[in-house]
Steps between C-alpha positions, in 0.01 A plus 500: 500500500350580174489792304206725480349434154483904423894558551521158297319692210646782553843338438373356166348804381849662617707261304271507175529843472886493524478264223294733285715802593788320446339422120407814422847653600672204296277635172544853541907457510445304205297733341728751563819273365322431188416884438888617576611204242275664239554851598872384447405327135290742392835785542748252330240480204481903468882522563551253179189698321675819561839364362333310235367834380778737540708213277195558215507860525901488425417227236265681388670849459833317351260292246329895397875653461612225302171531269536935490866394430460242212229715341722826518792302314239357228391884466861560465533272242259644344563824467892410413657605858777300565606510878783604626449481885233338646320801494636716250361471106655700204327458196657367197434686152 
């Protein structure tokens, strides 16, 4: 016996559809792997920004004390202090 040519169609239509579901559901879980992979990028990069720039501020704030330091002791120089501690100056007469 043969098979009425509506449930034949409706088979197809059936099985197409599956096929497009089954598509759309494949690019969505891509879509959604790609966007966790940059979500996950996109922290690494401000983790290293954040330690990148907490390294310059400490470079930075060693490279200023080193500068206020070497100008204090060319001051001193100046003025004929002669160090005794690091911090202490006595002048010389």
């Amino acid at each position: 016996m043969k098979k009425p040519k509506k449930e034949k169609n409706k088979k197809i239509k059936i099985f197409a559809g599956m096929i497009i579901l089954s598509f759309l559901i494949i690019f969505y879980f891509r879509q959604q792997y790609v966007i966790i992979k940059l979500q996950k990028e996109i922290n690494n990069l401000c983790n290293e920004l954040y330690i990148e720039k907490n390294k310059n501020k400490e470079l930075v704030l060693t490279f200023q004390s080193l500068i206020t330091s070497q100008r204090l002791e060319n001051y001193a120089k100046q003025l004929n202090f002669v160090p005794i501690n690091q911090n202490d100056y006595i002048v010389v007469k």
